[in-house]
C-alpha positions as a Markdown table, in Angstrom:
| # | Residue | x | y | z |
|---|---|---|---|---|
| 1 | Unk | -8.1 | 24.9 | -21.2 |
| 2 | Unk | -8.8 | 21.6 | -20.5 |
| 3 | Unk | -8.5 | 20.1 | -17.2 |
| 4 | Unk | -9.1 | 16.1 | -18.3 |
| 5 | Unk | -5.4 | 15.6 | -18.2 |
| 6 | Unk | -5.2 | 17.1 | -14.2 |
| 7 | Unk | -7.6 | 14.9 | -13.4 |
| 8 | Unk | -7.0 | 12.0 | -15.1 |
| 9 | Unk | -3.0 | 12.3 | -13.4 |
| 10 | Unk | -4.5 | 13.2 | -9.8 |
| 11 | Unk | -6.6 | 9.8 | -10.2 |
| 12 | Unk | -3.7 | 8.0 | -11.4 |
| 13 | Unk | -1.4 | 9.4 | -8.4 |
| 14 | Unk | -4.6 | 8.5 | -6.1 |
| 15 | Unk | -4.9 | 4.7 | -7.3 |
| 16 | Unk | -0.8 | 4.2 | -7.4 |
| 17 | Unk | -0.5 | 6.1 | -3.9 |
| 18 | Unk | -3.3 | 3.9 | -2.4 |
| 19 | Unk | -1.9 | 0.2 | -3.9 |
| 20 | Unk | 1.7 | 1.5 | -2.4 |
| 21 | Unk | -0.1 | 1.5 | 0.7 |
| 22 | Unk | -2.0 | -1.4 | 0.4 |
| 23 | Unk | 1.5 | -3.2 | -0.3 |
| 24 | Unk | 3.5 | -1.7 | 2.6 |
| 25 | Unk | 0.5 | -2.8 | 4.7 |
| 26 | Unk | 0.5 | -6.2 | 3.5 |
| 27 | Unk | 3.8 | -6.5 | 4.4 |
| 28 | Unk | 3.7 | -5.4 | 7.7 |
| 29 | Unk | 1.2 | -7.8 | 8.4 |
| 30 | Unk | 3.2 | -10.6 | 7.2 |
| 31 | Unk | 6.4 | -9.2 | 9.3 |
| 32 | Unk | 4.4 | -9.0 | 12.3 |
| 33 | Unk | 2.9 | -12.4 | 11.7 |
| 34 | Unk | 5.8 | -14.0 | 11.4 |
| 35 | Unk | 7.3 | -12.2 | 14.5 |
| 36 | Unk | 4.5 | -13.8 | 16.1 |
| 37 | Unk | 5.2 | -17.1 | 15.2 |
| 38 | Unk | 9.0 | -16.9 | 15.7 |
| 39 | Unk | 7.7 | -15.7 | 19.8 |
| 40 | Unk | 5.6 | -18.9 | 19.8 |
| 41 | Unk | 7.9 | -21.1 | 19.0 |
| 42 | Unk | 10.7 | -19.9 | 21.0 |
């Protein structure tokens, strides 16, 4: 059997999990900077 196509999905699940992240991260950061500068300026 081979195990190729496992792999090659489990890597593709990894990399798309990972750039979800990355994007929820970035904008959460942005959120919170912008919170930031809506305290400042108030």
């Amino acid at each position: 059997m081979n195990a190729w196509p496992f792999v090659t999905a489990a890597w593709g699940l990894t990399i798309g999990a990972s750039a979800l992240v990355a994007a929820l991260s970035y904008r959460a950061m942005r959120r919170a900077e912008n919170a930031a500068r809506a305290l400042r300026r108030s």
